[in-house]
Structures are given as C-alpha cells and as structure tokens.
C-alpha angles and dihedrals in degrees: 000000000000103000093181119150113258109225119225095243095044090109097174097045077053094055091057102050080041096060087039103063084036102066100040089057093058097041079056094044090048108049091053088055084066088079099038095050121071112258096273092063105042084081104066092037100055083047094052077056099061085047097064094027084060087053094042085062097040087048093053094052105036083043087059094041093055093045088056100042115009097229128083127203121234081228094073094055097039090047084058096038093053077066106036105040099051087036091058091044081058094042084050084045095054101040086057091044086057092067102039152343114315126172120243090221081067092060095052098047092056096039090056085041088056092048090046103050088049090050099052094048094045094048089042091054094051099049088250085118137026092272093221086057100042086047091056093042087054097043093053093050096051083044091050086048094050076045090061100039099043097038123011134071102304082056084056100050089048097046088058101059127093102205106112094209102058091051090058098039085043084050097061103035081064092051102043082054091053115041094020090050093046091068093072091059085043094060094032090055087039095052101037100037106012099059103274129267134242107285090230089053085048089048087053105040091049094045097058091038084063089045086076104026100055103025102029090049094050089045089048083052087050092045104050091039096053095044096048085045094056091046090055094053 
C-alpha cells in the first residue's frame, strides 16, 4: 500500500481519495436503503450498490497506482466502466420496471448498447480500432440508449404513473445519463482529436464527473424509492 503524503495543492491525488471515500459512503448508504425501501424497490437499489461498491474498488486501487507513479492507464477506468455503465442502464431498466410492464428483449438491447459504447471507445483510445471509429460507434450507442430512455418504452411507463417521486427521480437519472455521461465522448474527442489535455487536469475531470454519475445517481434511486415507500405506508 503507497502510504505517500498528499500535498495540499495535489488537486488530482485529492480527487481519488475523494471519490474513494465517496463511493463507499453511498454503497453503505445504499445497502442500508434495501431494508428501508418496499420490496420493488430493494432490486435497483442493491444494484446502485454494486455500482458504487465496483468503483470503490477501481478508485482504491487506481488511487494507489497514481500516488506511486503519476500516470494512470486507460485500461483501469474502462475495466470499471465494462461493469458500471451497463450495471446503471439495468438499474434505469428495473426502477422503471417497478412501476410497469417492461420486455426482457429491452433489457437486453440497452444492456449490449452500454457494453458497446464502452467497447468502441475503449478500442478506439488504445489504437485497437481506427479512434474516430471507435469515437462514432460510441457515440451512437450512448445516443440508442437516451433513445430508449427518453423516448421508448421505459419514457412511456414512466409517463403513466402518478407518483410524483418517481417522475423526478426518474428526471434526473435521465439527466445525469445524458449530460454527465456526455462528459466521457467530450474528453475522449478532446484527448484523441483536440490536441490532448494534462494527465493531472483528465484525472480530475474523470474523477468528478463520476462524483455525479455514480453517487448522485445511487442517492436519486434512494431518494425516489423511500419516498414512494413512505407514501405507500
């Protein structure tokens, strides 16, 4: 274990432990929600767990890996992103399920577009694939799955239900999916095509952007569960 010093202006090294600590909290948090939520709901939750719980993991050890080196590998962050991305398109797909009918063959078309979209980019930012490639084949599987969510079948079921709370949790998990998740096409485009950035400013940049798309998104699940749990007691 690297026990080196942070210093008070190391900014990125601060980011990890940041995100670290973050996203323990909320798998805590989480996990605890299971038994204050009814049983529809105990699903999605423990799976936003497991979100949060997989980068907790992925934030220990590429935290440990910058303090000691200074330079992080694509490799880390795709290799937790092959789990968390297509893990938060299910946990979308079972909070609406919650609340109405939804295919299985849905499921399975926006969990392959996830995995996908984390695939091209990931082969196009290592040279395994032409990067412009990998960046439009991406781009069109995070747009197939905002399709789907905004306005597919998963749009409709929501749209029909009169519980306040899971339109507006609903709401921002949408959003957090489609302008937090843009960030990862935007530095990806920036680094590959727009002359790169500091490693440091990437670490950063990645790391708060995770901030709200992996623990924001698990806490507006809790939030929208145990409200509609208390309303229904």
């Amino acid at each position: 274990m690297n026990n080196k010093m942070l210093e008070a202006t190391d900014i990125a090294s601060g980011s990890f432990s940041l995100l670290l600590m973050a996203t323990l909290a909320t798998t805590v948090l989480l996990i605890m929600g299971t038994a204050w939520v009814t049983k529809k709901w105990k699903l999605p939750l423990a799976m936003a767990g497991l979100v949060t719980l997989v980068s907790a993991i992925h934030y220990f050890e590429a935290g440990q890996v910058w303090q000691a080196s200074g330079q992080m590998s694509s490799i880390y962050r795709y290799l937790a992103w092959f789990i968390t991305m297509p893990l938060q398109v299910a946990v979308m797909y079972f909070f609406v399920r919650a609340m109405g009918t939804l295919s299985t063959w849905l499921f399975w078309r926006l969990f392959v577009a996830s995995v996908i979209m984390v695939l091209a980019r990931y082969l196009g930012e290592t040279n395994l694939m032409y990067p412009t490639l990998g960046f439009l084949i991406g781009l069109v599987a995070w747009l197939y799955v905002l399709g789907e969510i905004f306005f597919g079948r998963m749009g409709e079921v929501t749209a029909k239900s009169a519980n306040f709370s899971v339109h507006r949790g609903y709401f921002w998990m949408r959003l957090i999916i489609t302008i937090g998740w843009a960030v990862y096409p935007l530095t990806y485009f920036i680094t590959g095509f727009a002359g790169g950035v500091a490693e440091s400013k990437l670490n950063v940049i990645y790391n708060l952007a995770d901030l709200v798309n992996q623990v924001a998104f698990g806490l507006t699940i809790l939030n929208a569960s145990m409200r509609d749990s208390g309303s229904n007691r």
